[in-house]
KOLROKE-734892 format. One record per residue (C-alpha): x, y, z; residue number from 1. Coordinates in pm, whole numbers. Last residue first. Example, Ala and Ser with C-alpha at 12.3 -4.5 7.8 and 13.67 -1.06 7.14 Angstrom:
! residues 2
+--------+--------+--------+-----+
:      u :      v :      w : pos :
+--------+--------+--------+-----+
:   1367 :   -106 :    714 :   2 :
:   1230 :   -450 :    780 :   1 :
+--------+--------+--------+-----+
END
This chain:
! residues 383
+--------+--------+--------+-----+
:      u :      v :      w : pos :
+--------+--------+--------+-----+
:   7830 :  11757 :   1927 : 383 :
:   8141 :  11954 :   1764 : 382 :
:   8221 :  11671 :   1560 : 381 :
:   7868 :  11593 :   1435 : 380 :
:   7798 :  11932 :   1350 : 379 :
:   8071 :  11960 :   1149 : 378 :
:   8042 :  11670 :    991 : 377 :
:   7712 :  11827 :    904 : 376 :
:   7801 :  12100 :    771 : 375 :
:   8016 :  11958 :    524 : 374 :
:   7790 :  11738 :    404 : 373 :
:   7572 :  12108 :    322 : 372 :
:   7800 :  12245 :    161 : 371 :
:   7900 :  11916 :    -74 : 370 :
:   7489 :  11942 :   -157 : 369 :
:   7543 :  12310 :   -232 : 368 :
:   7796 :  12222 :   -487 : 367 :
:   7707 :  11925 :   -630 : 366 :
:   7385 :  12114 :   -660 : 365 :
:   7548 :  12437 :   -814 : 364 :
:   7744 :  12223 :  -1067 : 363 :
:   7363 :  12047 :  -1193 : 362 :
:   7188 :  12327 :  -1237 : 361 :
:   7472 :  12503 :  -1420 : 360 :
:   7716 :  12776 :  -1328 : 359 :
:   7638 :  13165 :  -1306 : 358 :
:   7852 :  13379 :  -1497 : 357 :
:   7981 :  13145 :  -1723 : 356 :
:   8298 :  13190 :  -1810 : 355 :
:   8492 :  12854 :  -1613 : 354 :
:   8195 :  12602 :  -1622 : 353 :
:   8049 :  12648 :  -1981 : 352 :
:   8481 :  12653 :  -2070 : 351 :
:   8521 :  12327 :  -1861 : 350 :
:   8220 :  12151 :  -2012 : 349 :
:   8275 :  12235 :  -2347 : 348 :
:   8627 :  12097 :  -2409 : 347 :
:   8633 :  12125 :  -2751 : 346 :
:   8734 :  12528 :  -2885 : 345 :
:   8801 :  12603 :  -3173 : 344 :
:   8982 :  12921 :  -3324 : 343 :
:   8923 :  12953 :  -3709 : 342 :
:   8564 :  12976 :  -3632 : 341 :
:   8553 :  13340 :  -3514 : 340 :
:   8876 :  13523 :  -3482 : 339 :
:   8749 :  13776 :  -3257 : 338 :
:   8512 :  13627 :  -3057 : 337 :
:   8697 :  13275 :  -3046 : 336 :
:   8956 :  13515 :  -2922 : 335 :
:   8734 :  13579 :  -2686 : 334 :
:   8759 :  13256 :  -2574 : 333 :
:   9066 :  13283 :  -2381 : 332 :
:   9143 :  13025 :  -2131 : 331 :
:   9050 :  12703 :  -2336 : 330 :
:   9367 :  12748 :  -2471 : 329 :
:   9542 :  12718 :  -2129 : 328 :
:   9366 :  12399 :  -2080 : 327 :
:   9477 :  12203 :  -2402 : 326 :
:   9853 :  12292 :  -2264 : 325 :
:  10067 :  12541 :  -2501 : 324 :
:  10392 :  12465 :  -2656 : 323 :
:  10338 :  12148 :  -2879 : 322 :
:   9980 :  12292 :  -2927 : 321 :
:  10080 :  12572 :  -3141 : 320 :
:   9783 :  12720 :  -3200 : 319 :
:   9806 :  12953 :  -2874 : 318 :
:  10106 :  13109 :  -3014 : 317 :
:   9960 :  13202 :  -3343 : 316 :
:   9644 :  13319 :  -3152 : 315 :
:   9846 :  13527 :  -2908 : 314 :
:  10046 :  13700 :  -3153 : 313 :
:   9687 :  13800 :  -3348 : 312 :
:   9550 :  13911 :  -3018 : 311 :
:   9793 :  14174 :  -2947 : 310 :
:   9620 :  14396 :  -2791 : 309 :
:   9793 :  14419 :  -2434 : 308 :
:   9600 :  14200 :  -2266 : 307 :
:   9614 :  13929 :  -2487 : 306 :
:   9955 :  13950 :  -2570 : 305 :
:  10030 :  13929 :  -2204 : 304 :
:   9766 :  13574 :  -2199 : 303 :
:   9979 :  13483 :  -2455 : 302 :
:  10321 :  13513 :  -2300 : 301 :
:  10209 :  13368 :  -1946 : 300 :
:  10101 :  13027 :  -2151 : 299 :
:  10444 :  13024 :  -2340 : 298 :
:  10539 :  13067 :  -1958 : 297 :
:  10415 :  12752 :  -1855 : 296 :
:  10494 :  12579 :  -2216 : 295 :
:  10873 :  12712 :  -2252 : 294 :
:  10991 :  12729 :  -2562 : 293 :
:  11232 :  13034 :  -2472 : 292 :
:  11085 :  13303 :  -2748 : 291 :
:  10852 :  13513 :  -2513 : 290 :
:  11061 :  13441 :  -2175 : 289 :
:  11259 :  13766 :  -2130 : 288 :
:  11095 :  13990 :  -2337 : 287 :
:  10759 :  13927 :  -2138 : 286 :
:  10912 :  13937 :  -1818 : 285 :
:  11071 :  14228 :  -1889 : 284 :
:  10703 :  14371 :  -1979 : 283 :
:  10553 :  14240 :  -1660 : 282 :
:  10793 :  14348 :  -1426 : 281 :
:  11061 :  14149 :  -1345 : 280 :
:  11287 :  14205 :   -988 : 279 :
:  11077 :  13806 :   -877 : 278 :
:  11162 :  13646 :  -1215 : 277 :
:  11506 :  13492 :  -1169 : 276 :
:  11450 :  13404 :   -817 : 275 :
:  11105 :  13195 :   -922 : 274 :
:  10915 :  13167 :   -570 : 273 :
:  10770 :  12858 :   -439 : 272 :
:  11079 :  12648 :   -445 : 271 :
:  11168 :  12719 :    -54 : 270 :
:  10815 :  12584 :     56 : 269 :
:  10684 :  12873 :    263 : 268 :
:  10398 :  12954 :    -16 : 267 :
:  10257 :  12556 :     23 : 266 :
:   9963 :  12634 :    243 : 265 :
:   9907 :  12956 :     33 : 264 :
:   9869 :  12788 :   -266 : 263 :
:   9601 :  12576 :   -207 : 262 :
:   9419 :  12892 :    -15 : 261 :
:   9439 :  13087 :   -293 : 260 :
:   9333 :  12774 :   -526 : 259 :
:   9032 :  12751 :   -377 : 258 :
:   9018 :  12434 :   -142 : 257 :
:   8716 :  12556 :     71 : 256 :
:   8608 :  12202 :     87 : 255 :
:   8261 :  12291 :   -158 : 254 :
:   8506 :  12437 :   -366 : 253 :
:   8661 :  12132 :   -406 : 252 :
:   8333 :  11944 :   -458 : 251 :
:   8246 :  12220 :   -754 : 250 :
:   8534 :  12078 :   -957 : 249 :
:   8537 :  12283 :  -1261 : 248 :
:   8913 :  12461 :  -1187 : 247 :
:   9055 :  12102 :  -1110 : 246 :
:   9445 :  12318 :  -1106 : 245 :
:   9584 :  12236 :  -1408 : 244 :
:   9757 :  12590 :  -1473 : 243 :
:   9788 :  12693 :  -1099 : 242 :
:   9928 :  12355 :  -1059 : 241 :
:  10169 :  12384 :  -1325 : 240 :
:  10312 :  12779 :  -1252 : 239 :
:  10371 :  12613 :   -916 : 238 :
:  10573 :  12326 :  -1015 : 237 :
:  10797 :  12594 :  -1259 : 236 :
:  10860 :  12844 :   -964 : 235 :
:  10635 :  13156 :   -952 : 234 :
:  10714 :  13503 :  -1064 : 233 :
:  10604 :  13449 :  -1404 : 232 :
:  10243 :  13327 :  -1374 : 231 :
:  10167 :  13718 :  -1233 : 230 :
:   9906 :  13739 :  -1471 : 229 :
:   9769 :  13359 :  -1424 : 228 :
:   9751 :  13436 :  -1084 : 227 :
:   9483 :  13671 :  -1083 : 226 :
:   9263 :  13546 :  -1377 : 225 :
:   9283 :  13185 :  -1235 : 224 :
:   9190 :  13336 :   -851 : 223 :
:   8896 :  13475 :  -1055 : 222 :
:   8790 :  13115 :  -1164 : 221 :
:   8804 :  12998 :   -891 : 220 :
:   8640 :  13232 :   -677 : 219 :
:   8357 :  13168 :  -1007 : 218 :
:   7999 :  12917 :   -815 : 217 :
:   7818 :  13202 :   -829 : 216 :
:   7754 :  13100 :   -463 : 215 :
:   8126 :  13195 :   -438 : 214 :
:   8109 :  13555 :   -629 : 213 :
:   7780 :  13629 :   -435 : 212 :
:   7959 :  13550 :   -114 : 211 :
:   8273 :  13778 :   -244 : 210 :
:   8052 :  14019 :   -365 : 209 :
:   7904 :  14054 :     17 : 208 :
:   7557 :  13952 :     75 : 207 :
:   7347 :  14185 :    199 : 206 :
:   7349 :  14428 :    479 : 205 :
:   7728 :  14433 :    408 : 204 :
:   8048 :  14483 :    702 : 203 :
:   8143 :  14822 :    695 : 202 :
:   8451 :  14855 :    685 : 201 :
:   8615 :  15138 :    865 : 200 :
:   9022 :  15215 :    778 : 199 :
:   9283 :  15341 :    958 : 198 :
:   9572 :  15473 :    842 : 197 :
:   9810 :  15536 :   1129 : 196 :
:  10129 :  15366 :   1032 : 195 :
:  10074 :  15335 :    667 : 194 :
:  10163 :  14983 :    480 : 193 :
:  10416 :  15123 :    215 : 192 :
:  10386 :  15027 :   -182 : 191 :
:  10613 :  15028 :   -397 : 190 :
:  10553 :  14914 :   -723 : 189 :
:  10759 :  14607 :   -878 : 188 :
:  10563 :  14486 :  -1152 : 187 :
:  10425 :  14216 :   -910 : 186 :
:  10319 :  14442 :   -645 : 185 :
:  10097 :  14715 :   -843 : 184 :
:   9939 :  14375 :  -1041 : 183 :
:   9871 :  14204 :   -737 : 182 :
:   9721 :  14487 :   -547 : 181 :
:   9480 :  14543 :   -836 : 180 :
:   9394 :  14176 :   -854 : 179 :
:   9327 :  14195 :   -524 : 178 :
:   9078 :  14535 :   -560 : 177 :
:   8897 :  14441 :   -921 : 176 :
:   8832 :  14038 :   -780 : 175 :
:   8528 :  14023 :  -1011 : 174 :
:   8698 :  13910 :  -1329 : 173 :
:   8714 :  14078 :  -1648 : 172 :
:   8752 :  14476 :  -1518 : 171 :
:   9134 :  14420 :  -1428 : 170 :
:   9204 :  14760 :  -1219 : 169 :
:   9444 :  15018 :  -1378 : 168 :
:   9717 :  14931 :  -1613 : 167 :
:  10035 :  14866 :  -1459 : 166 :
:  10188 :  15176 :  -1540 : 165 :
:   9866 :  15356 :  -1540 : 164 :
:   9729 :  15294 :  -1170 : 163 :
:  10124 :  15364 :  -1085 : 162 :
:  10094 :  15716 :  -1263 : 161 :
:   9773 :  15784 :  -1100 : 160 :
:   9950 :  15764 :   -722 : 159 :
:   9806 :  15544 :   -500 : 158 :
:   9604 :  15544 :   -160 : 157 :
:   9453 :  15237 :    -75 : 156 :
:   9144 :  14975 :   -107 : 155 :
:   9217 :  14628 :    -18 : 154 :
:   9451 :  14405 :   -217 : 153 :
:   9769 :  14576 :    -27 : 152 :
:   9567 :  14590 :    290 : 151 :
:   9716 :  14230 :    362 : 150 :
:   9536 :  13956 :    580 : 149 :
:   9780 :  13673 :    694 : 148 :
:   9692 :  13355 :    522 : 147 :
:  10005 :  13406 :    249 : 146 :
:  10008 :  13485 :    -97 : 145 :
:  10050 :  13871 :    -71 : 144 :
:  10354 :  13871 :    130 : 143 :
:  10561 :  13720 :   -151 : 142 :
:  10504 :  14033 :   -402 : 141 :
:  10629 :  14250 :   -137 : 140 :
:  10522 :  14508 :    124 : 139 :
:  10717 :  14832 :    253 : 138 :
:  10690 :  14927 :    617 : 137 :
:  10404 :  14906 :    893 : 136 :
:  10273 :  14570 :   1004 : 135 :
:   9899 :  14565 :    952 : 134 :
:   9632 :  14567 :   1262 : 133 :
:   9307 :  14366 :   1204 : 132 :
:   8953 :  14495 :   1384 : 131 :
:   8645 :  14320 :   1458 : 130 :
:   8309 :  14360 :   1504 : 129 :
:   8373 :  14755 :   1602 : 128 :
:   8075 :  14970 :   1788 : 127 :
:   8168 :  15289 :   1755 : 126 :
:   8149 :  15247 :   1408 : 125 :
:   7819 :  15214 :   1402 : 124 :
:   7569 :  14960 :   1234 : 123 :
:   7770 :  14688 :   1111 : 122 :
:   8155 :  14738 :   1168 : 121 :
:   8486 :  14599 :   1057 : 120 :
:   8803 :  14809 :   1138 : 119 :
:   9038 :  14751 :    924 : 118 :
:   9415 :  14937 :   1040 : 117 :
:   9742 :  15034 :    881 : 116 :
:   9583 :  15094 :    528 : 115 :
:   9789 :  15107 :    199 : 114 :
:  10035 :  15346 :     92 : 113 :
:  10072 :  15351 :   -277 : 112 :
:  10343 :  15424 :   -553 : 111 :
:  10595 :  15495 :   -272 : 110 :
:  10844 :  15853 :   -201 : 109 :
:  10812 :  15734 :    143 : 108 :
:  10756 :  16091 :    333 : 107 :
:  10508 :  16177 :     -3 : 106 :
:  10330 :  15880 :     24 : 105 :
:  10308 :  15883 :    428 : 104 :
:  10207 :  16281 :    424 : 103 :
:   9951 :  16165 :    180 : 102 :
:   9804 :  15891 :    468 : 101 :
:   9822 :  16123 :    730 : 100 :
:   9566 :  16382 :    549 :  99 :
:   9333 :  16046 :    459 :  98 :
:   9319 :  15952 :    783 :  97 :
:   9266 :  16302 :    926 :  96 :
:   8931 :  16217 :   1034 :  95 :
:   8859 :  15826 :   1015 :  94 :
:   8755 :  15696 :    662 :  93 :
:   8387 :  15562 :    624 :  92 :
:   8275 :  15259 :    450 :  91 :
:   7966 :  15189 :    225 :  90 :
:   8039 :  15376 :    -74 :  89 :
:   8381 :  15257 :   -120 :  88 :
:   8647 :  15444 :    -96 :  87 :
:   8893 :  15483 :   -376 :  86 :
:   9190 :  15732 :   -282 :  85 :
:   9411 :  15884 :   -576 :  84 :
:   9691 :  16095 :   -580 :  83 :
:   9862 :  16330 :   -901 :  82 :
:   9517 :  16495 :   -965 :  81 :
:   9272 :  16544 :  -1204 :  80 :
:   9097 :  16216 :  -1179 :  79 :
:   8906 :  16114 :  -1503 :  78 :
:   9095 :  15806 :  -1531 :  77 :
:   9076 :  15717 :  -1183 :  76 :
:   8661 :  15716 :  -1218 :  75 :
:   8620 :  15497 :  -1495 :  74 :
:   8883 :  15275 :  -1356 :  73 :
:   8680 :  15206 :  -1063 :  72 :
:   8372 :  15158 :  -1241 :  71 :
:   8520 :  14907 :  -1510 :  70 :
:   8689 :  14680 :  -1208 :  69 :
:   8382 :  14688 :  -1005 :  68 :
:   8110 :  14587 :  -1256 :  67 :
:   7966 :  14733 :  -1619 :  66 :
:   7572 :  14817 :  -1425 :  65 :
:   7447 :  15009 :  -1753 :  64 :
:   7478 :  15343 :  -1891 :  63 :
:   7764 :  15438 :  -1660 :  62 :
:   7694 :  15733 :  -1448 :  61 :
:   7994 :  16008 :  -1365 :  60 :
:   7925 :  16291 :  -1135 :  59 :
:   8185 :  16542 :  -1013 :  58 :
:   8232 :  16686 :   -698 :  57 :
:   8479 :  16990 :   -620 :  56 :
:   8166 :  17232 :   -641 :  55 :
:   7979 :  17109 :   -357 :  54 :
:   7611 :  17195 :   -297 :  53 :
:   7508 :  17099 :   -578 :  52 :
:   7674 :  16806 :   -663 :  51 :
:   7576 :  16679 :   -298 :  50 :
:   7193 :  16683 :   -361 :  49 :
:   7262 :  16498 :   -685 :  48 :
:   7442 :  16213 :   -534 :  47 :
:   7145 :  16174 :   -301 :  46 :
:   6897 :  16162 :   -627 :  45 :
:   7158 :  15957 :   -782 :  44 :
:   7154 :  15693 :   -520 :  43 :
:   6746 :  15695 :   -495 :  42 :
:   6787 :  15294 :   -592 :  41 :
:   6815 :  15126 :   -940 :  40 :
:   7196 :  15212 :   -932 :  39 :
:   7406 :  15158 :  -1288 :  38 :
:   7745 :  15179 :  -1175 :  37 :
:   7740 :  15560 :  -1028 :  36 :
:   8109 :  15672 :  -1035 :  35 :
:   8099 :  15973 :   -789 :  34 :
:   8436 :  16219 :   -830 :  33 :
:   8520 :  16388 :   -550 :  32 :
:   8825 :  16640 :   -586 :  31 :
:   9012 :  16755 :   -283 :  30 :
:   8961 :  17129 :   -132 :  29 :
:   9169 :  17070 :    178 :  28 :
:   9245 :  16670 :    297 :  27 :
:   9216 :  16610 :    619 :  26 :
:   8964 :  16297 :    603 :  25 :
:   8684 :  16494 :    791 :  24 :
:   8508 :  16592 :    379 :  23 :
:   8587 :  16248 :    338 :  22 :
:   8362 :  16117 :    628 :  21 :
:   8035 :  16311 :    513 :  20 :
:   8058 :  16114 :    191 :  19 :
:   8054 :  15788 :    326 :  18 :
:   7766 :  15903 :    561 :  17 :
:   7585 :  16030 :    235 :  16 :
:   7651 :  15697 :    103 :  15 :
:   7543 :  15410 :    319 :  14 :
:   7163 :  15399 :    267 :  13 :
:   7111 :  15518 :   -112 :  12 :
:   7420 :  15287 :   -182 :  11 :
:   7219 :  15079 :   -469 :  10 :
:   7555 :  15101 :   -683 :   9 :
:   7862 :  15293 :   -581 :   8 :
:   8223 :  15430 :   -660 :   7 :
:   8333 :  15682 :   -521 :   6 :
:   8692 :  15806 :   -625 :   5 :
:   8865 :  16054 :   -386 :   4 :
:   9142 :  16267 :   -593 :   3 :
:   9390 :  16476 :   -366 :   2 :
:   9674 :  16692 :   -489 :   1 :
+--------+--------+--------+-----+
END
């Protein structure tokens, strides 16, 4: 009933060890399917090898390196079976995890079942950096934007037919696994923190995605993409700082004042939540608010429409600038793509700053040079 999803790129050191650990992970004739995202490395070579001696792998290559989100979705949609597992190419699952973890979905009757333990690790697992322990039972949309670490936005066991309800991991932004973990949570999935799932992480050789993602200068900007799809379930005062939230300010960044972190300090403030939005998923949401007027949520509405197709909705709406904010319609410039010159666009600096890949000469220095003041006041205070 078992599909495990690999995903990799450049994992000619990890993977085979990866791969050795799901064939422990007490699951009986499961389905592997490799997702190779463009590798430079001897990663198909290895992934060859296996093919052939395994019958129940499959091999999928995308023709050029398309990102987590893409790769991960690739690989889910050609999954045979009912249950999926994604594990990364450099972790390991413990033996039987995966066998415990299915008995969990089915016991539960949940969409997912998510890990009970991380174990972080560099060079054996035997030798653990550091390890978090989750709270078994079910989680919630309000337990994801908090300081304490969740497993929901980490990698975990799901059933296809969630993946598709809520469809599958966002491939625009970077953050593929939160944003994943948002969108199963925020249309209502239900998802059950395991009790003996455990979980090795191996902690990179290089640069993690999240460090590349922040030197990139875009944590930000992916937080945006998260929240902004799950704009719904939050009060009015927090739908307007996540929508004029100093996005291009590379000094706040600097501070570690992403806007996860901004709005976790203030998620125990009793107006946080909307009540009348939190039992919504995204298409009640969507009927419920598309016609009210509203400018936060005429914002939500159009960015829906966008990701459902509907791009000539969301351009009339977006046009209207009595409903919609100068910054949300700086959000979406593919529709610039699509609709050419009839959608314009003015505020250059924030839209160079907030899509481009890698930011500017001069952002990065602010940036690095606001790093590096920090250190120092550091140093001063602890000498």
């Amino acid at each position: 009933m078992l599909s495990v999803i690999i995903p990799t790129y450049n994992s000619a050191e990890t993977l085979l060890e990866s791969y050795k650990s799901v064939l422990k992970s007490g699951v009986k004739d499961q389905e592997i399917i490799f997702v190779d995202d463009g590798s430079t490395d001897e990663t198909h070579q290895i992934i060859s090898r296996i093919k052939s001696t395994n019958s129940n792998v499959i091999f999928l290559k995308n023709p050029l390196n398309l990102g987590g989100g893409a790769t991960r979705n690739k690989g889910v949609e050609q999954a045979k079976n009912p249950f999926i597992f994604i594990l990364d190419s450099d972790d390991i699952l413990l033996p039987g995890a995966l066998g415990e973890a299915v008995e969990d979905l089915k016991l539960t009757q949940a969409d997912g079942v998510a890990t009970s333990q991380s174990v972080f690790f560099s060079d054996a697992v035997a030798k653990p950096i550091n390890i978090i322990k989750y709270k078994s039972g079910y989680s919630t949309f309000e337990n994801l934007v908090s300081h304490t670490p969740n497993p929901v936005i980490g990698n975990l066991l799901f059933t296809k037919q969630a993946f598709l309800d809520v469809g599958g991991y966002p491939s625009h932004h970077s953050f593929d696994t939160q944003g994943f973990g948002f969108r199963l949570l925020q249309n209502n999935k239900k998802i059950y923190v395991g009790r003996t799932f455990i979980y090795y992480q191996r902690l990179p050789f290089k640069p993690s995605y999240y460090a590349r993602e922040a030197r990139a200068g875009n944590v930000n900007r992916n937080w945006f993409y998260i929240f902004n799809e799950c704009l719904y379930k939050f009060s009015p005062k927090v739908r307007n700082l996540i929508l004029e939230f100093p996005y291009s300010d590379p000094l706040l960044l600097a501070k570690g004042h992403n806007l996860f972190n901004v709005l976790a300090d203030q998620a125990s403030d009793i107006g946080f939540y909307c009540k009348d939005s939190m039992g919504l998923d995204e298409d009640e949401a969507y009927i419920k608010y598309a016609n009210t007027g509203d400018c936060t949520m005429n914002a939500w509405c159009a960015s829906y429409e966008i990701k459902n197709g509907h791009y000539e909705a969301a351009f009339d709406r977006l046009k209207q600038d009595e409903y919609c904010s100068h910054r949300i319609r700086l959000m979406y410039p593919m529709l610039a793509k699509i609709f050419g010159n009839n959608f314009s666009l003015c505020d250059i600096e924030d839209l160079s700053y907030f899509f481009s890949k890698e930011k500017s000469r001069s952002w990065r220095f602010n940036f690095l040079r606001q790093k590096f003041i920090n250190r120092l006041k550091i140093s001063r205070y602890m000498g």
